[in-house]
C-alpha positions as CSV (number, residue, x, y, z in Angstrom):
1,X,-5.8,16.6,-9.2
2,X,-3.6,14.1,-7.3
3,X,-5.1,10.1,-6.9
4,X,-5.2,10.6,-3.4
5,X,-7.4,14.3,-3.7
6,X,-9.4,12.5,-6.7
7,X,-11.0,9.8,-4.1
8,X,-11.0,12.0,-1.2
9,X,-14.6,12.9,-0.3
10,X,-15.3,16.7,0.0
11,X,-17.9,18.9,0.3
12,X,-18.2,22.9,-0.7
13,X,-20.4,25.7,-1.8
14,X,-20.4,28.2,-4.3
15,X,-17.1,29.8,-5.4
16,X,-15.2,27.3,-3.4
17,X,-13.7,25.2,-6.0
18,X,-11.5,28.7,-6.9
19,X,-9.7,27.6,-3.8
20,X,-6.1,28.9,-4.7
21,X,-2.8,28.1,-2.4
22,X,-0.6,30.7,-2.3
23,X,3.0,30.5,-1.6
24,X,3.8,29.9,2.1
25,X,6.6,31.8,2.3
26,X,9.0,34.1,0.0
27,X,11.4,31.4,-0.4
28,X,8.6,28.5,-1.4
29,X,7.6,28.8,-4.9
30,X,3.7,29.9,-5.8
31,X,1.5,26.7,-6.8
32,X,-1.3,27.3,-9.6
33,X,-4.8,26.8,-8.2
34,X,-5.9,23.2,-8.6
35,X,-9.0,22.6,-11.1
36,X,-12.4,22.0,-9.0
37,X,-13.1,17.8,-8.7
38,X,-17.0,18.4,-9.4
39,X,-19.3,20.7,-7.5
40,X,-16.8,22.3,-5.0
41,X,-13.3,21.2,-5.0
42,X,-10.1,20.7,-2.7
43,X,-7.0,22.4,-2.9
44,X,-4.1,20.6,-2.1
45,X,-1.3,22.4,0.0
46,X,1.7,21.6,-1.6
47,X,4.2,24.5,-1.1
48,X,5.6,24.9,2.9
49,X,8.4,26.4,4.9
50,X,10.2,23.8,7.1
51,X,12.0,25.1,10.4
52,X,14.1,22.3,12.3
53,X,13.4,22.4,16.0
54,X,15.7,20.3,17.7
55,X,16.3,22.0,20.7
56,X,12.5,22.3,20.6
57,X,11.9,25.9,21.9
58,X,9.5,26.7,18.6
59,X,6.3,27.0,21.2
60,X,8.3,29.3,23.7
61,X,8.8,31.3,20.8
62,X,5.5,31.4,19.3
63,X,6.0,29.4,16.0
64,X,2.3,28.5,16.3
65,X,1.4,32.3,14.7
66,X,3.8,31.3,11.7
67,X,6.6,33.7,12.6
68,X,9.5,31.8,11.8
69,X,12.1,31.5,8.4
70,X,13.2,28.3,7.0
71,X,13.8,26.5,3.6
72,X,11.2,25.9,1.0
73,X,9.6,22.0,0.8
74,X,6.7,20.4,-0.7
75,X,4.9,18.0,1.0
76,X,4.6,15.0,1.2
77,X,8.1,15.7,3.0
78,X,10.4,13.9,5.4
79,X,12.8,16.2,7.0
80,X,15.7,14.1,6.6
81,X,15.5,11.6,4.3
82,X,19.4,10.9,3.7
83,X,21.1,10.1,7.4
84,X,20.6,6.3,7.8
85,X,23.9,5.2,9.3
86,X,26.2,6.0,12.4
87,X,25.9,8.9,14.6
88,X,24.0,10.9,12.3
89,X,21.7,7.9,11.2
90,X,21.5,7.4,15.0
91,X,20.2,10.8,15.5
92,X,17.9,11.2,12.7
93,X,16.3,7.4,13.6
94,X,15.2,8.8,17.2
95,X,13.7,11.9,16.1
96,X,13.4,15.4,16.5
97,X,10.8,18.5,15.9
98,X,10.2,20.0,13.1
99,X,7.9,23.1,11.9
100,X,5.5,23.5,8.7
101,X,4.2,26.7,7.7
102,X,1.5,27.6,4.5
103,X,-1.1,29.8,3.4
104,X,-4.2,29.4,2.1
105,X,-6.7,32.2,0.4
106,X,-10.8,31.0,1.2
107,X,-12.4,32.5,-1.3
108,X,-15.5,33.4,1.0
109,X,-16.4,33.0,4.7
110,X,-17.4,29.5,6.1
111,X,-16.4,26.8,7.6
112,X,-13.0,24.8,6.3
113,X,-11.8,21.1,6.5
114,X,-8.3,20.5,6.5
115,X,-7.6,16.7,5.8
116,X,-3.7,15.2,5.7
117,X,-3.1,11.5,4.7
118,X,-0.2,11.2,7.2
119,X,2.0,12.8,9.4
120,X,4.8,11.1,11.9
121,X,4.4,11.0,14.3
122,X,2.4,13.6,17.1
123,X,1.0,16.8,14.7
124,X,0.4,19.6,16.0
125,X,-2.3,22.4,14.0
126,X,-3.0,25.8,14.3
127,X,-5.0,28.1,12.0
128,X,-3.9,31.8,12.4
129,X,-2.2,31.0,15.8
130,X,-5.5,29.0,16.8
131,X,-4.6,25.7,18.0
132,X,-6.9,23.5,15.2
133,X,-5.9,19.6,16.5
134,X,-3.8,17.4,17.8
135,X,-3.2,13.9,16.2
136,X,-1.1,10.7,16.8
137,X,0.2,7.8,15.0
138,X,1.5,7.9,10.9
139,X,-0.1,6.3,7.9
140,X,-3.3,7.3,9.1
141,X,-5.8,10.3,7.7
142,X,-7.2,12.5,9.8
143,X,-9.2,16.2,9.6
144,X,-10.4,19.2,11.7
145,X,-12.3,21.9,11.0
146,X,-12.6,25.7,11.7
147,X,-15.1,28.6,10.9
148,X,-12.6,31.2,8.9
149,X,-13.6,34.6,7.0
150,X,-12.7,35.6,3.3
151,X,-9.0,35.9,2.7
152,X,-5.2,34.3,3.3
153,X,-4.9,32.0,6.1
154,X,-1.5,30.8,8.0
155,X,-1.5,26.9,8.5
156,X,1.2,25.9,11.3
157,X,2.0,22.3,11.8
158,X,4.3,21.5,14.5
159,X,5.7,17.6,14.0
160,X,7.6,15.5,17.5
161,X,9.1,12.0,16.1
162,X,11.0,11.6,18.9
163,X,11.8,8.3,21.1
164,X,10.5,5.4,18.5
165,X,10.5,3.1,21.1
166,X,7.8,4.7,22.9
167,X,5.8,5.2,19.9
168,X,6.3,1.2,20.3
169,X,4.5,0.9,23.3
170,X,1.4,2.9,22.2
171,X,1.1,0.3,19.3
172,X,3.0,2.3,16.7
173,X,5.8,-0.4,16.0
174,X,8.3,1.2,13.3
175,X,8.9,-1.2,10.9
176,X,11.4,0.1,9.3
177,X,13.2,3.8,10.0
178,X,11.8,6.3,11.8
179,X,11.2,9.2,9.0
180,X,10.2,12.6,10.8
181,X,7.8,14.8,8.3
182,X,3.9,15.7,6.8
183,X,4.4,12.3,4.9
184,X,1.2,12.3,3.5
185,X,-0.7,15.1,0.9
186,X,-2.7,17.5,2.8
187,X,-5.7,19.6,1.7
188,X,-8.3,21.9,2.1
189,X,-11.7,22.4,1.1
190,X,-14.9,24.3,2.1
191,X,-17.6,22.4,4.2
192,X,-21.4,23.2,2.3
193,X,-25.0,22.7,3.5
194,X,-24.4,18.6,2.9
195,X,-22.1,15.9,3.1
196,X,-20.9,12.9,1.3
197,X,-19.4,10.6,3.6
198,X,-17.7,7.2,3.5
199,X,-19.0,5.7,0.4
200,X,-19.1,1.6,-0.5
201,X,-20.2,-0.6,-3.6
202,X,-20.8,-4.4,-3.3
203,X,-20.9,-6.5,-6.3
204,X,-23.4,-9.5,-6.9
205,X,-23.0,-11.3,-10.1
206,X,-25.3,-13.6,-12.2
207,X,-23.9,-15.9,-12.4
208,X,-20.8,-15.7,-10.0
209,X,-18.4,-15.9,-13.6
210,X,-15.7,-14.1,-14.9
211,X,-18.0,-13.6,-18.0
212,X,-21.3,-13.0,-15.6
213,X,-24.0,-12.3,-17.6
214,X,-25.2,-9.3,-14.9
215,X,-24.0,-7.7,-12.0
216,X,-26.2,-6.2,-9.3
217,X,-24.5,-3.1,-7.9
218,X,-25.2,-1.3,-4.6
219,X,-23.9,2.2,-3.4
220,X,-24.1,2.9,-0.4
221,X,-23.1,6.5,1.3
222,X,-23.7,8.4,4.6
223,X,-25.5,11.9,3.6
224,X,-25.1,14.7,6.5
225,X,-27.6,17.7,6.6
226,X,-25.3,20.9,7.7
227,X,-28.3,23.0,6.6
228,X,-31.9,23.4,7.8
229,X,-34.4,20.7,8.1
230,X,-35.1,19.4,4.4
231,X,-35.5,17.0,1.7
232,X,-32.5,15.7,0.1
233,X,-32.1,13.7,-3.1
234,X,-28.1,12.4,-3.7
235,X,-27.7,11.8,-7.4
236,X,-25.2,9.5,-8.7
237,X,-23.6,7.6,-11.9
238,X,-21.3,5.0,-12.6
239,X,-19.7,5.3,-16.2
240,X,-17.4,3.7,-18.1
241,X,-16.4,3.6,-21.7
242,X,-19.6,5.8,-22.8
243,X,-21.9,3.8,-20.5
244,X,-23.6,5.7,-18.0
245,X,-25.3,4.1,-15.4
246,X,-27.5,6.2,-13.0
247,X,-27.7,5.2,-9.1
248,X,-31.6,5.9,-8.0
249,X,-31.0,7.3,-4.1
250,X,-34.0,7.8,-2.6
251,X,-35.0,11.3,-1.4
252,X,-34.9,11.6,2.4
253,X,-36.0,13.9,4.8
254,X,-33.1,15.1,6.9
255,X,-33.2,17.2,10.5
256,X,-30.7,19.9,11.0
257,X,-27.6,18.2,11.9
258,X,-28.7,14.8,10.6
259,X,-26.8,11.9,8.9
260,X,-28.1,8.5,7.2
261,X,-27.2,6.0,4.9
262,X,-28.4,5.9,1.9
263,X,-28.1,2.9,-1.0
264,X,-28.9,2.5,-4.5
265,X,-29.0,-0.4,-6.4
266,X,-28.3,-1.1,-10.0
267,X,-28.1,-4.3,-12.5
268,X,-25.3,-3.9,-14.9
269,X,-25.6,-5.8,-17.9
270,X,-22.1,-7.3,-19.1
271,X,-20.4,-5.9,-16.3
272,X,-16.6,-5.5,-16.9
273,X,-15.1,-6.5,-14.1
274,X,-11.9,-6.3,-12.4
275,X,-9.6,-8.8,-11.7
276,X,-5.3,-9.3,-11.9
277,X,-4.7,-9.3,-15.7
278,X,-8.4,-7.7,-16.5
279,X,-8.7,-4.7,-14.0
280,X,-11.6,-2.7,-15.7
281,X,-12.2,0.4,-13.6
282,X,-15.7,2.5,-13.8
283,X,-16.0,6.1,-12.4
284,X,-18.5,6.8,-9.1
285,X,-19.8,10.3,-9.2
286,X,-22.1,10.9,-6.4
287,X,-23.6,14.8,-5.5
288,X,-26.0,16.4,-3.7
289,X,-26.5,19.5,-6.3
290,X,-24.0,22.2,-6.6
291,X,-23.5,21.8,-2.9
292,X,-21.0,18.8,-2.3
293,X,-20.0,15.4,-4.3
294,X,-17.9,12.3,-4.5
295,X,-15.5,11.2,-7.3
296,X,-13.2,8.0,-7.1
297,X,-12.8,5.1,-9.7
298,X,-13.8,1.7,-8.5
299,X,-13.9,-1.9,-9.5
300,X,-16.3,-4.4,-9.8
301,X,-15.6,-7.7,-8.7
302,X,-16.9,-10.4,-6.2
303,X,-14.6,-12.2,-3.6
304,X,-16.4,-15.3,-1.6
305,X,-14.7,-17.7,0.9
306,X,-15.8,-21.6,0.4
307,X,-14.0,-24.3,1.9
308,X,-10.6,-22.9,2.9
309,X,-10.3,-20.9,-0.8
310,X,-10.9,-18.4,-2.0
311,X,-13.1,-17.0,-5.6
312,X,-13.0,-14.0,-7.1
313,X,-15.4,-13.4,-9.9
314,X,-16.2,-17.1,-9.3
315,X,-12.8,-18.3,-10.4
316,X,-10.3,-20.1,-7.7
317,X,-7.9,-17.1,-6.7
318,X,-4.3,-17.9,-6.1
319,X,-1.7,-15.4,-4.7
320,X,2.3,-14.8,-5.3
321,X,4.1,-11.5,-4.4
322,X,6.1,-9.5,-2.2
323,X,5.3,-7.2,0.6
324,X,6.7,-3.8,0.4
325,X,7.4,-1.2,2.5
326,X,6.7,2.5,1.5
327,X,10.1,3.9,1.0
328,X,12.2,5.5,-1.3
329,X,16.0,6.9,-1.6
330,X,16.1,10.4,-1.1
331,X,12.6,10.5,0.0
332,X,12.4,8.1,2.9
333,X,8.4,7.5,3.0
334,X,7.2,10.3,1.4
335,X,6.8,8.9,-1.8
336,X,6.4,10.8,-4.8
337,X,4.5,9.1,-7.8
338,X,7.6,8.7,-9.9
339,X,8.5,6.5,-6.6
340,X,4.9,4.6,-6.4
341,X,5.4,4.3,-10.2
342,X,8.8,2.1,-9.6
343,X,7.7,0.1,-6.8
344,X,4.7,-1.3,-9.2
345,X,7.4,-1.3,-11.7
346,X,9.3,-4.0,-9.5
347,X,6.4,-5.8,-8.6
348,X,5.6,-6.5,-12.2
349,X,9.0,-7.4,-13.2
350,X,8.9,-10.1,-10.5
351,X,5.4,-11.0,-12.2
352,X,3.3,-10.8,-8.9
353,X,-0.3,-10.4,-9.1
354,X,0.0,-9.7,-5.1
355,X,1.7,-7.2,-2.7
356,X,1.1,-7.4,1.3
357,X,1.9,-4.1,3.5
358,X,1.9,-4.5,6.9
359,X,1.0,-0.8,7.3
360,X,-1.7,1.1,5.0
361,X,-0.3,2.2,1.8
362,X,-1.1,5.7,0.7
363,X,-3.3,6.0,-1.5
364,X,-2.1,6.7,-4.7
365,X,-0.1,3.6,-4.3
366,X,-3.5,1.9,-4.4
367,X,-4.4,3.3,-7.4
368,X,-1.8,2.6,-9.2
369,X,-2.2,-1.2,-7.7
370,X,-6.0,-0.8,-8.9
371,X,-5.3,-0.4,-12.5
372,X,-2.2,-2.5,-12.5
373,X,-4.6,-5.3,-11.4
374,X,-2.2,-6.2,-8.4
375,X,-3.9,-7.4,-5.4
376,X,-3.4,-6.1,-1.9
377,X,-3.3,-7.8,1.5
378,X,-3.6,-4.9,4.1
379,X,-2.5,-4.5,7.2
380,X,-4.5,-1.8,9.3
381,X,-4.3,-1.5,12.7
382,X,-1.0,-1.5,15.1
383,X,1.8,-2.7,14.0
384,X,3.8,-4.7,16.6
385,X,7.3,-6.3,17.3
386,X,6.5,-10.0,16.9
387,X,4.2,-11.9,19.6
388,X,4.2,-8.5,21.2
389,X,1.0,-6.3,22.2
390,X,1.3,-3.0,23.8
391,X,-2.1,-2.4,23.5
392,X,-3.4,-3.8,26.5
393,X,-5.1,-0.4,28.7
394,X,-8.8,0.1,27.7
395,X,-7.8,3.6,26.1
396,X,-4.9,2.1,23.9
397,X,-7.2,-0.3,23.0
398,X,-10.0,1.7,22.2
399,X,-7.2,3.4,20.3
400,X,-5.8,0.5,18.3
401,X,-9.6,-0.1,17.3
402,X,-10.0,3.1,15.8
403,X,-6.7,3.0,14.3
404,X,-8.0,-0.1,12.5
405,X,-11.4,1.1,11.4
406,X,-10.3,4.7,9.9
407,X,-7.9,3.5,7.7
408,X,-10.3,0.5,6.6
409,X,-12.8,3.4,5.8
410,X,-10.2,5.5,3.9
411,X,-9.2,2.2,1.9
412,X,-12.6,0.5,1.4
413,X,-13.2,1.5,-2.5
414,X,-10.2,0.0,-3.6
415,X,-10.8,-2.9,-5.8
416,X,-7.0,-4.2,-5.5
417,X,-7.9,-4.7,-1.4
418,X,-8.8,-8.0,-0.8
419,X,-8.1,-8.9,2.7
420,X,-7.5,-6.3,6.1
421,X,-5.1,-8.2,8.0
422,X,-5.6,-6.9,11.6
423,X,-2.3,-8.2,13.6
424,X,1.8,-9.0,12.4
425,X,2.7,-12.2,13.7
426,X,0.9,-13.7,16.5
427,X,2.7,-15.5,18.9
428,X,0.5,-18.7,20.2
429,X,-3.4,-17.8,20.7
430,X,-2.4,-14.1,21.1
431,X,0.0,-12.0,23.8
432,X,-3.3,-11.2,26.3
433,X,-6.7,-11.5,26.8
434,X,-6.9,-7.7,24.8
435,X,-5.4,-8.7,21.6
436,X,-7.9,-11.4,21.6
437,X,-10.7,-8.9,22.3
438,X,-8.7,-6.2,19.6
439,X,-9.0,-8.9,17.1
440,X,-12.4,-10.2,18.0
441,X,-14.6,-6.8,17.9
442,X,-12.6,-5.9,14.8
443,X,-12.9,-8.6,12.7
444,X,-16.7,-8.1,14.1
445,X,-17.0,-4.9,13.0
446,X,-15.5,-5.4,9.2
447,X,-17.6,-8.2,8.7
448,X,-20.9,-6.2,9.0
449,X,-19.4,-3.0,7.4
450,X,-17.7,-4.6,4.8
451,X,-18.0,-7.8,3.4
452,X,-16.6,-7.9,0.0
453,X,-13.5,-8.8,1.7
454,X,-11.8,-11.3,4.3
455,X,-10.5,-10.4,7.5
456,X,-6.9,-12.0,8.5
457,X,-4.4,-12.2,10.8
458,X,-0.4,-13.3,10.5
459,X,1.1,-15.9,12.6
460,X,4.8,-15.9,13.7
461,X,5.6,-18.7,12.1
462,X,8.0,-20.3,15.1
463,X,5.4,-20.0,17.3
464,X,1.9,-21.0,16.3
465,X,-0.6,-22.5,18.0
466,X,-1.0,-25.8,18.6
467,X,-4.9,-25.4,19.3
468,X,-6.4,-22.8,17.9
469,X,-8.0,-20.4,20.2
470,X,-11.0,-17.3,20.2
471,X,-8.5,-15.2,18.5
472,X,-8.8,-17.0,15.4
473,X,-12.0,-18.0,15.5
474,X,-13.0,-14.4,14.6
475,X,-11.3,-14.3,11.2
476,X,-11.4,-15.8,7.5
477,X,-7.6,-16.3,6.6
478,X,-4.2,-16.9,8.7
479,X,-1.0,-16.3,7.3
480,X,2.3,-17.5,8.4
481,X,5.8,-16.6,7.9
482,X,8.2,-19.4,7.2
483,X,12.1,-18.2,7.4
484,X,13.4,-22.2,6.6
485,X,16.9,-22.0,5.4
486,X,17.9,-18.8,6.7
487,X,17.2,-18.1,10.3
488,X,16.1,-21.9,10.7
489,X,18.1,-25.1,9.8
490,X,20.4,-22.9,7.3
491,X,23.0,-25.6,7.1
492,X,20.4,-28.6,6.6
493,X,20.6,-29.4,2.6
494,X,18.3,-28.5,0.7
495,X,16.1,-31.5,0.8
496,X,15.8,-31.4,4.4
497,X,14.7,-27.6,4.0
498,X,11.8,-29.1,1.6
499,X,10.8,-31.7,4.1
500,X,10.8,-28.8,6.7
501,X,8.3,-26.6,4.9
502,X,6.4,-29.4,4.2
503,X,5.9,-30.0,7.5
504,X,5.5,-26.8,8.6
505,X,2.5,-26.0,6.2
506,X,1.2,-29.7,7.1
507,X,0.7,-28.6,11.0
508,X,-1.1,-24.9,9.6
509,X,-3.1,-26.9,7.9
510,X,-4.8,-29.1,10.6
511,X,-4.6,-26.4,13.3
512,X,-6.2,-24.0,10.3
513,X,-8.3,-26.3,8.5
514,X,-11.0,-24.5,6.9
515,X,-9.4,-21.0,6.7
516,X,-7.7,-19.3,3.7
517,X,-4.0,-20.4,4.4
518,X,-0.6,-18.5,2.7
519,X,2.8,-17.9,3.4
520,X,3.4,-14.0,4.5
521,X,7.3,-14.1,4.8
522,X,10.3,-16.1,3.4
523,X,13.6,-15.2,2.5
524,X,17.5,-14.1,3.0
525,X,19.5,-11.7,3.1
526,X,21.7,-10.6,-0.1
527,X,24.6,-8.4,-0.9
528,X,27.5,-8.3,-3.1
529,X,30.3,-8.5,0.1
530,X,28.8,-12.6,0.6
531,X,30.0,-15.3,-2.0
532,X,27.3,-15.5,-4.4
533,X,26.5,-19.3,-3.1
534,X,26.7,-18.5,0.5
535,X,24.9,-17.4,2.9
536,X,23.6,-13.9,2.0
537,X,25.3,-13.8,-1.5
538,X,22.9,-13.7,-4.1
539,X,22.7,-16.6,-5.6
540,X,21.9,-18.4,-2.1
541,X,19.0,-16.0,-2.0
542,X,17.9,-17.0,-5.4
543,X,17.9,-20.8,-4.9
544,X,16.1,-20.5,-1.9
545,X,13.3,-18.9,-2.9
546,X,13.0,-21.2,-5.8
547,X,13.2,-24.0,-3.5
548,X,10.3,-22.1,-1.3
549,X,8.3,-21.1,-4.1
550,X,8.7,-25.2,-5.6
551,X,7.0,-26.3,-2.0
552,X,4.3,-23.9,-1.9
553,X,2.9,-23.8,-5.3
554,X,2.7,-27.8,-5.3
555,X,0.4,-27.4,-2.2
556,X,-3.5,-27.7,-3.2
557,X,-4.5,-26.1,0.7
558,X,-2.2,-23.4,0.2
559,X,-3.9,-19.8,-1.3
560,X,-0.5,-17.8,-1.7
561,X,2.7,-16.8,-0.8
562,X,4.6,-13.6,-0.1
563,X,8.0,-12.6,-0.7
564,X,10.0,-10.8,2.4
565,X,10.3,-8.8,1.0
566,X,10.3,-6.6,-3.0
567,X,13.0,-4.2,-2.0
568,X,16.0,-3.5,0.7
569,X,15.0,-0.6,2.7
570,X,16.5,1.3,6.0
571,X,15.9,-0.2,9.4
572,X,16.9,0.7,13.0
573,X,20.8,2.0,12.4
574,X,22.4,-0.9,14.4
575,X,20.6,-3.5,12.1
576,X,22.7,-6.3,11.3
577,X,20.1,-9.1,10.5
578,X,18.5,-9.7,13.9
579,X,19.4,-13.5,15.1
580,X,21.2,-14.5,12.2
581,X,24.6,-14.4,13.4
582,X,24.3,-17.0,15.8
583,X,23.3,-19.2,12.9
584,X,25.7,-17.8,10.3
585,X,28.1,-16.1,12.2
586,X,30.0,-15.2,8.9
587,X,27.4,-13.9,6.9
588,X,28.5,-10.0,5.9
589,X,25.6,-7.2,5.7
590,X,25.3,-3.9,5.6
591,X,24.7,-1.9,9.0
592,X,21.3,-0.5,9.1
593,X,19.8,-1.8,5.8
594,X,17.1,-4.8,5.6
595,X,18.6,-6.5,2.6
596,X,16.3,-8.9,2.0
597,X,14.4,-7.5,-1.0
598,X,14.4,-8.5,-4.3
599,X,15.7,-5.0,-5.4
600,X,18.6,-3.1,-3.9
601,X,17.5,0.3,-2.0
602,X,18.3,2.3,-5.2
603,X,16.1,-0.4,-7.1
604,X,19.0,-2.2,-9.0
605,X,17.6,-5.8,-9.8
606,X,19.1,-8.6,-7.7
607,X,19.5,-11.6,-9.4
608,X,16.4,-13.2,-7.9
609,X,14.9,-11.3,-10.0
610,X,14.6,-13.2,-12.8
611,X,14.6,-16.2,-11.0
612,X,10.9,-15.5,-9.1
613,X,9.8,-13.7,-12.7
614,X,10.1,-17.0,-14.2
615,X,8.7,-19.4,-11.6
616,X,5.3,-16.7,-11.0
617,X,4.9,-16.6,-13.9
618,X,4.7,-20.3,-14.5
619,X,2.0,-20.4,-11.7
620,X,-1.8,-20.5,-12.3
């Protein structure tokens, strides 16, 4: 079973865990039936036909019954993952339609969930020409559900990626290249008599050490009653190594339709606990008898906020990485695990116990990050261009809330998580008065739901405030990006870059004092066509990240810093690195490719490489 199925929660009855995907078409190959995850199971749909669109006359046609040819895929899947540059990169960046067909065999009659991790952008479902959902927006889960008899089933998903720039302005800001696809797993599984729902652990240790004597541990889970009024007593364990803990739930009395939150509470003797360099992982198992359960691993560790730092496990925590951006060659951001396996590859070459995402990863990428001991600073909720918000009608705004919250729920048991960052680069004390309120009744809600982890925001680090306002008063960390020496003061040697930064983190500091502070961006631009000691040759990128890195790390205020960005990746086709021209007008890059990572796009090392391997890892 995938990472991604292995925390997924599910819920099934009797023969369901024999589940079985069948081929969805004769040109897709058959896929062996997964192995049940525990009482019941999911079955993830791996095998589809793809059908182009482009002229977009698949629902005239009736592609929603499944009627139509095409080439075999398996999904996670981006329809065209190659076409980045000119005419054809054009056309591929502003989208197009695209159909998915499967089958599925339920073993018995009942009802069905089926759950997808991502799709970009609008998805379309239908079951056996039924029209099942609609959703909106990629990188985030969602499910529906239908009452189905005993036997093979036709899934239909029709995808519309078209205009990015509207997607924009209902808070879905493309960060990098608009990838058309199911670019996330999907699955199915049978819905029994109970639910499991949106599990969370909180750790408490005695004393708050890395070598705590004791940890008290509390699960916590929402249990849903699909049958009759009754009693019902969750059971659950946390094991590791041989140990076996068991989780007392009490037994409740439920109505018909009902749903509460249940907790159990545990001390754990010697706990081992995870941290960067030490990231023990236990197993959760929760169930309610043979009729629906939980697996996921899960860490155990304690984050607290004193003063403007931050502890984890009761030790000072300092930061250094890179952000990343989900994206691969050949796959765009449909990652395979061979793909999430090189990206935490590059981000322990570089020797970073920290990665940033402005968007939320999937989530095997997380587990991998779990047991690499690599800690994550999330981004959840829109993503916009900087000091913009889009947001601003009560429905997109209602919208960018939820946006927020579901993918905070569908992260929450990750142990690598430490921080949801709720907005990219803030201009001033916000764009309007419903950012403020976005980031207000957010940071509001995460507190109470979840707080075993700070809520941030980043600062666009040209324009920060000079008082701070409500915005910020709602969160535990700002972040600020800091682009000295390349799109600021480029020419100015590299003292007067130093005395820049300097300043620069001086004023965060006093408009900031008393939250967690780090740098979220710095960097250049690098390619083989530039000198290697000018302006976007490698070697310029190299020194000036040292010179960045030499600031930061001798500033006691400052948490951590964040490389922009681990690897070069595709952007909007007429990229040529925004406003940096009218700095350097002479600096050479390649159309339609952010080159400011620390890996090429096929993941050759850069030279920086070694240079930000051996400052990190000279840093506490």
């Amino acid at each position: 079973m995938s990472a991604s199925c292995r925390k997924a929660l599910f819920a099934a009855v009797g023969t369901a865990a024999a589940l079985a995907t069948v081929p969805a078409a004769a040109q897709a190959p058959p896929g062996s039936a997964p192995a049940p995850g525990g009482p019941g199971g999911r079955s993830a749909l791996s095998h589809w036909t793809l059908r182009l669109d482009a002229a977009n006359k698949g629902l005239a046609r009736g592609w929603q019954r499944g009627g139509f040819s095409g080439r075999a895929v398996s999904v996670p899947s981006v329809v065209n993952p190659w076409d980045i540059k000119g005419a054809l990169g054009w056309r591929n960046y502003e989208g197009s339609v695209a159909w998915y067909r499967t089958t599925f065999a339920a073993p018995s009659a009942g009802t069905y969930a089926l759950s997808f991790a991502s799709a970009n952008f609008e998805a379309d479902v239908w079951v056996d020409g039924r029209t099942l959902t609609r959703h909106r927006g990629a990188y985030l889960p969602f499910e529906a559900r239908a009452s189905l008899a005993a036997g093979t089933h036709t899934v239909v998903v029709r995808i519309d990626w078209r205009n990015p720039t509207a997607q924009s302005r209902i808070g879905f800001h493309r960060t990098w290249f608009n990838w058309g696809g199911i670019n996330g797993e999907v699955s199915v599984r049978a819905i029994g008599e109970s639910e499991l729902i949106d599990p969370s652990i909180q750790t408490t240790l005695q004393p708050e050490s890395p070598q705590a004597a004791q940890a008290s541990v509390q699960v916590s889970v929402e249990v849903r009653n699909n049958g009759p009024a009754r009693v019902i007593a969750p059971e659950g364990t946390l094991s590791r190594e041989g140990q076996t803990i068991q989780l007392p739930f009490p037994a409740r009395t439920l109505g018909a339709g009902q749903t509460v939150r249940d907790s159990a509470t545990v001390a754990i003797a010697h706990p081992a606990l995870w941290a960067p360099g030490r990231p023990n992982m236990y197993e959760l198992s929760l169930s309610v008898g043979q009729e629906s359960g939980f697996s996921a691993r899960v860490g155990l560790r304690q984050l607290r906020r004193r003063a403007g730092r931050l502890y984890l496990n009761g030790r000072r925590l300092l930061v250094h990485g890179a952000s990343l951006q989900e994206d691969a060659r050949g796959h765009g951001d449909a990652l395979s695990g061979a793909d999430e396996d090189a990206l935490v590859a590059e981000l322990k070459a570089i020797r970073a116990n920290a990665v940033r995402a402005q968007h939320p990863l999937d989530a095997g990428l997380l587990d991998r990050l779990d047991d690499a001991g690599i800690l994550v600073w999330q981004g959840i909720g829109p993503v916009e261009g900087a000091g913009n918000w889009y947001s601003a009608s009560p429905g997109l705004l209602a919208a960018a809330e939820a946006q927020a919250t579901t993918a905070a729920r569908a992260e929450e048991l990750h142990p690598s998580i430490f921080a949801w960052n709720l907005v990219d680069e803030v201009a001033g004390n916000g764009h309007s008065p419903a950012e403020v309120q976005y980031v207000r009744s957010v940071a509001a809600w995460l507190h109470a739901h979840d707080p075993t982890r700070i809520v941030a925001v980043d600062v666009w680090g040209d324009h920060p405030p000079k008082v701070p306002g409500p915005l910020y008063a709602a969160v535990d960390a700002v972040a600020e990006t800091d682009y000295t020496g390349w799109y600021h003061t480029p020419q100015d040697s590299p003292a007067a870059q130093r005395t820049t930064m300097r300043k620069r983190l001086s004023a965060m500091e006093r408009t900031f004092a008393g939250k967690v502070l780090l740098i979220s961006e710095f960097g250049a631009e690098s390619n083989a066509l530039n000198r290697p000691h000018e302006p976007g040759g490698y070697a310029f990128q190299s020194d000036l990240l040292a010179r960045h890195i030499a600031v930061y790390a001798k500033d006691p205020k400052l948490t951590g810093m964040l490389i922009w960005d681990l690897r070069d990746y595709p952007l909007i086709p007429a990229y040529l690195g925004g406003s940096i021209h009218f700095k350097l007008p002479r600096v050479r890059l390649i159309e339609g490719m952010l080159q400011k990572g620390l890996f090429t796009y096929s993941g050759a090392r850069k030279p920086a490489v070694a240079v930000v391997s051996r400052l990190f890892a000279a840093l506490p």
